[in-house]
C-alpha distance (Angstrom), angle and dihedral (degrees) to the residues before:
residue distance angle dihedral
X1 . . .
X2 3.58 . .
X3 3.93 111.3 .
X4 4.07 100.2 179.3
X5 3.86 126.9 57.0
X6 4.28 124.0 167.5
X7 3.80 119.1 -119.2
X8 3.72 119.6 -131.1
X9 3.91 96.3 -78.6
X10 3.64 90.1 52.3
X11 3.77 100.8 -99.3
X12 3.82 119.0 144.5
X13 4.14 114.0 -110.5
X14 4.42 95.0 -155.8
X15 3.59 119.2 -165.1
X16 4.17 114.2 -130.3
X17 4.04 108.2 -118.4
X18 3.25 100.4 -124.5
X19 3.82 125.0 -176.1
X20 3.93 114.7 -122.7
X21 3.93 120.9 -102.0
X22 3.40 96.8 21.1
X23 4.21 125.5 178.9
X24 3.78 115.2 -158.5
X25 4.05 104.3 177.9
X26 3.70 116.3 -154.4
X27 3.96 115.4 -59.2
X28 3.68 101.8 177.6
X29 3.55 101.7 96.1
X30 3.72 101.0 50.0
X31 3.56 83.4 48.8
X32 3.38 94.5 56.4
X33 3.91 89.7 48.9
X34 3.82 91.1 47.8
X35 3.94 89.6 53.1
X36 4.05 89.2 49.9
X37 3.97 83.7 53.6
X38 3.34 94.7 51.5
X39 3.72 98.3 44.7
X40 3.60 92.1 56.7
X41 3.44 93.9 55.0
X42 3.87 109.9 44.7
X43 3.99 83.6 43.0
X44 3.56 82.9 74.6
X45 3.50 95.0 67.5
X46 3.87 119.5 33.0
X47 4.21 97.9 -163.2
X48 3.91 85.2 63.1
X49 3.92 93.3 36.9
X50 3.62 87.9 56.9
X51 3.85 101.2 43.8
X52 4.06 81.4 50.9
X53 3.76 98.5 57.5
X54 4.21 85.1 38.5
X55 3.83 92.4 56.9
X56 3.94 90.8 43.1
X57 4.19 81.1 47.4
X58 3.43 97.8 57.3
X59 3.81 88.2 39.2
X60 3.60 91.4 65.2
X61 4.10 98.3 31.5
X62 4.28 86.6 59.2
X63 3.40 87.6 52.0
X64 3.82 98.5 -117.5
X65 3.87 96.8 129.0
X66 3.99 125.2 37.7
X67 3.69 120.6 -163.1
X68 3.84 114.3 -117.9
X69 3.59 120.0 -129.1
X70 4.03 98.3 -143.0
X71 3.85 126.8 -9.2
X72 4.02 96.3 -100.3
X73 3.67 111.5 143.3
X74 3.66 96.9 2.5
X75 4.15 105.8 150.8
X76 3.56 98.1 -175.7
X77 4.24 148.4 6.3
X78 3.51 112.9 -148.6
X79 4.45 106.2 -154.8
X80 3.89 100.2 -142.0
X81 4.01 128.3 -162.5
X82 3.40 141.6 -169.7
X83 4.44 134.0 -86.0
X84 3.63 103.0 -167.5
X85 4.01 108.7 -167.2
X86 4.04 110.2 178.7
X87 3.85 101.5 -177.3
X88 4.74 87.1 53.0
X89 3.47 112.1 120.4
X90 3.18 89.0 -147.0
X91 3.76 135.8 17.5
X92 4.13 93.9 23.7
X93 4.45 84.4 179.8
X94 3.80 119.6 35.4
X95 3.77 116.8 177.3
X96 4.17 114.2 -142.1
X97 3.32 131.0 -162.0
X98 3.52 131.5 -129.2
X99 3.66 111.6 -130.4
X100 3.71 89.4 161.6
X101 3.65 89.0 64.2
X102 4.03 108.7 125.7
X103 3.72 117.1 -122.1
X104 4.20 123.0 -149.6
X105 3.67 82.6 -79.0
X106 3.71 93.9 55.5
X107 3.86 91.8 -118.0
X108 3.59 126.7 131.1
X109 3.71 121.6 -145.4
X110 3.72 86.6 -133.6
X111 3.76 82.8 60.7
X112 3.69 90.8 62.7
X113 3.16 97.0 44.8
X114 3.85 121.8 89.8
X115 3.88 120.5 -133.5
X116 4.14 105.6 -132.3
X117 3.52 112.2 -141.8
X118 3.85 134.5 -104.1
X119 3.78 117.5 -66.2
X120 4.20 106.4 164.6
X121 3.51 132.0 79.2
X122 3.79 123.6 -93.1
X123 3.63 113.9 -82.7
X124 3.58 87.1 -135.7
X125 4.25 84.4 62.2
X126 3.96 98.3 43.2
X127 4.03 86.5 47.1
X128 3.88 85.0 53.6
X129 3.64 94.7 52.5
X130 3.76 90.2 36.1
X131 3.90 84.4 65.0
X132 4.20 100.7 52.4
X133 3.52 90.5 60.2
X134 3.41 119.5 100.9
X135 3.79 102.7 -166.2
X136 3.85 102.8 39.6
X137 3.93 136.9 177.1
X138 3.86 138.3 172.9
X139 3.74 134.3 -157.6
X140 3.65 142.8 154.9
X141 3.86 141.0 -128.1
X142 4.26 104.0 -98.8
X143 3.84 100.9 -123.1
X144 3.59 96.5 -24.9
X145 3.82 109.0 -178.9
X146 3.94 84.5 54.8
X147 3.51 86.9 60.2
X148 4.27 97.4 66.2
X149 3.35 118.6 65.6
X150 3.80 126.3 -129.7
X151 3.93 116.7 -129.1
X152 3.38 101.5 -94.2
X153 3.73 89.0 -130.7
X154 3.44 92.9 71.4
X155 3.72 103.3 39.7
X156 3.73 97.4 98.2
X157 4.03 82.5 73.3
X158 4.32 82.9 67.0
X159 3.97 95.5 60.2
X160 3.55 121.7 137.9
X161 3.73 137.8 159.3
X162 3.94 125.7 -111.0
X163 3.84 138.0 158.7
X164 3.74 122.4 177.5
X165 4.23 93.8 -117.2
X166 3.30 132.0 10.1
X167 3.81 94.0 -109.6
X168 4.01 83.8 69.4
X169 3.49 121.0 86.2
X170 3.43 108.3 -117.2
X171 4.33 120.3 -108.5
X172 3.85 118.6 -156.3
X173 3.95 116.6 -111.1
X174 4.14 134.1 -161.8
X175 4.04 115.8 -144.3
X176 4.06 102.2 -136.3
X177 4.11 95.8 -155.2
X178 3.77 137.0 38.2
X179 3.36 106.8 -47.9
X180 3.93 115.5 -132.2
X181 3.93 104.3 -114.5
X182 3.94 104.0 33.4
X183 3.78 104.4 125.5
X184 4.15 84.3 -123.2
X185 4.08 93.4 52.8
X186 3.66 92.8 92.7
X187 3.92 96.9 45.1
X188 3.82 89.7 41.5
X189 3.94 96.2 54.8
X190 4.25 95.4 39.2
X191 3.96 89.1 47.8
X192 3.67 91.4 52.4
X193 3.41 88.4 49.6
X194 3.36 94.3 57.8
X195 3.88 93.5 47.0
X196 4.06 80.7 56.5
X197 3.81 87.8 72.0
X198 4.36 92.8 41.4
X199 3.46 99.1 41.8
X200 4.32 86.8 49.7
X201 3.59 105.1 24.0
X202 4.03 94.6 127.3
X203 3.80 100.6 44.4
X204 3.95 98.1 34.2
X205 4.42 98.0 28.1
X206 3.98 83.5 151.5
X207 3.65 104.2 54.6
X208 3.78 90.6 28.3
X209 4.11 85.1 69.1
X210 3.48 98.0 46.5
X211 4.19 93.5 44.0
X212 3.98 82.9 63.1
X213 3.66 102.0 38.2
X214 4.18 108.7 18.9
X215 3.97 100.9 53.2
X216 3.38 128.5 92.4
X217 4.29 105.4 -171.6
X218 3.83 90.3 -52.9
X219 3.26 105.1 -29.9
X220 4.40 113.5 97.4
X221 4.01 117.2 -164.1
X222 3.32 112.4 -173.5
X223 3.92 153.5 127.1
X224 4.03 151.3 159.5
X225 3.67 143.1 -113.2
X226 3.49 97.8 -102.2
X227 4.06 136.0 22.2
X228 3.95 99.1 -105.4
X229 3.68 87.5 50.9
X230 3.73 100.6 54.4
X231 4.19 86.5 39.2
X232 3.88 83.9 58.4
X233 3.75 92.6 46.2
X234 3.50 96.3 41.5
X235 4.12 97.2 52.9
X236 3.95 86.0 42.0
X237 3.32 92.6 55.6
X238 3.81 94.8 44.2
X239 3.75 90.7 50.6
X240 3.85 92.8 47.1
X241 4.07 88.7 54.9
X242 3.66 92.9 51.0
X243 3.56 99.7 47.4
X244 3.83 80.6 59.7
X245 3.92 94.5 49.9
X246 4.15 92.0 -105.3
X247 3.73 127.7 114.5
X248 3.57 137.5 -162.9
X249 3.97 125.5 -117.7
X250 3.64 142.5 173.4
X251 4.04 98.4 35.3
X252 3.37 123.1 -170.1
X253 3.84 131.1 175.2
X254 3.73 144.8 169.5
X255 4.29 94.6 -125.5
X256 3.51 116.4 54.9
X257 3.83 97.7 -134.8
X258 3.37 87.9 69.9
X259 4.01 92.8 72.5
X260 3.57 98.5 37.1
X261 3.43 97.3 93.5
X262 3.79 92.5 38.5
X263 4.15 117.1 103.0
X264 3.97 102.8 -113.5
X265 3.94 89.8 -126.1
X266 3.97 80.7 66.1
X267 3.72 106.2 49.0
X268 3.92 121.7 89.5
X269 3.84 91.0 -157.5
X270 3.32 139.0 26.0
X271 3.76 125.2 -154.3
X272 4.20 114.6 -111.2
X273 3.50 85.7 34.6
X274 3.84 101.4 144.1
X275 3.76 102.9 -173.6
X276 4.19 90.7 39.5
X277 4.30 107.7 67.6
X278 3.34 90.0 138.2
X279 3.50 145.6 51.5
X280 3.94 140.9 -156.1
X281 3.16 123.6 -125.5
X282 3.99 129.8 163.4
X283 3.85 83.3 -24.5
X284 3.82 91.1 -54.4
X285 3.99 124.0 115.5
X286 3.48 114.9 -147.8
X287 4.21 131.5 177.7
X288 4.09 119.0 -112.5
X289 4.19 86.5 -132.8
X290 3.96 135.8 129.9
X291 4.09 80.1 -87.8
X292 3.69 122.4 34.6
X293 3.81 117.9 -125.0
X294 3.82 121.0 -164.6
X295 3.89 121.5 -160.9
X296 3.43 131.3 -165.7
């Protein structure tokens, strides 16, 4: 049976794996109680009360959640919570989800929910191949779970509750794509991935190879023998990506060329940097020179 499909902009639509015979109790209480927690927390501090209500903002403006009018057929509430990271260059709050929340029935949804299996390389392998380039760059997929759909069917099993401040009464929400958290996310996004480079193989042969063998989760490190090689791999690959809905961000690379046609808001490094000669990737530092060098 096949569980994916792609919507008319070329987006994936994913199916949740969910186990058979399932028994979610009722979760919207202890939401509600985890909510009132929170509240009373971040209302201690307005900087992280504000990037809260701004990350649920943008949620809703993207069109990744969709407010529910009533709470018929809703399977499960997921509470959610904040990561606050002050030295990201990017996303310094996120908010997660917690899909191992237990419902009435004292069932998480991340209990029903099967894992997937493994369908990348080694890291070990793409870090190997990462190293016998000799022009090299790295990027990652800009929010990519976001960027899949969930069936629609299903979506009532992504409910949670939000209001804007705590003097509001709360109003129930469904999350419309792979929600970061669910013990399937990371399966989900790395097999679509892969169906990236099936689905496109003839028009986009280039990226197609290194969507099976170059990624690691989101995250592609990869490269060429030569400069007008990797510039030909590099705008395949950003082609492929968008045809599917996904773009790539924080770009880094060990030519210059490579980033000159790459907006500044999406490059991890810039060249003449001074305080920036290295570069993190997958908890690896490696050198922008002639010759890439990784340390531990």
């Amino acid at each position: 049976m096949q569980t994916y499909r792609t919507d008319n902009d070329g987006k994936y639509i994913v199916s949740l794996p969910l186990k058979e015979n399932i028994q979610l109790g009722n979760p919207i209480q202890i939401a509600k109680k985890r909510l009132d927690s929170l509240w009373k927390r971040v209302n201690n501090d307005s900087s992280i009360a504000n990037l809260y209500c701004n990350f649920m903002k943008e949620y809703e403006e993207l069109g990744h959640m969709q407010k529910k009018d009533n709470s018929d057929n809703v399977k499960y509430v997921m509470p959610h919570h904040r990561v606050y990271r002050a030295d990201s260059s990017t996303t310094k709050l996120r908010v997660v989800f917690d899909t191992s929340a237990a419902s009435t029935s004292c069932v998480s949804l991340n209990k029903c929910l099967l894992k997937g299996g493994v369908v990348q390389d080694y890291l070990f392998s793409i870090l190997l191949r990462f190293r016998k380039h000799k022009v090299v760059f790295t990027a990652d997929v800009k929010k990519t779970y976001r960027q899949i759909w969930v069936n629609p069917d299903q979506c009532n099993f992504q409910c949670i509750l939000w209001e804007n401040r705590s003097c509001e009464e709360p109003s129930l929400y469904k999350l419309l794509t792979v929600t970061y958290g669910t013990k399937s996310a990371p399966y989900l996004a790395t097999r679509v991935l892969n169906q990236f480079a099936t689905d496109e193989r003839k028009k986009f042969p280039l990226a197609s190879a290194v969507s099976l063998k170059d990624f690691y989760i989101d995250d592609v490190l990869s490269g060429a023998d030569n400069v007008s090689s990797a510039l030909k791999l590099q705008q395949e690959l950003i082609s492929r990506l968008k045809a599917g809905g996904m773009e790539l961000h924080k770009w880094c690379a060990n030519i210059e060329i490579l980033l000159e046609n790459v907006p500044t808001e999406d490059q991890g490094y810039q060249f003449g940097d001074s305080d920036k000669d290295t570069v993190k990737t997958l908890g690896l530092r490696w050198t922008q020179k002639k010759i890439a060098s990784i340390t531990l």
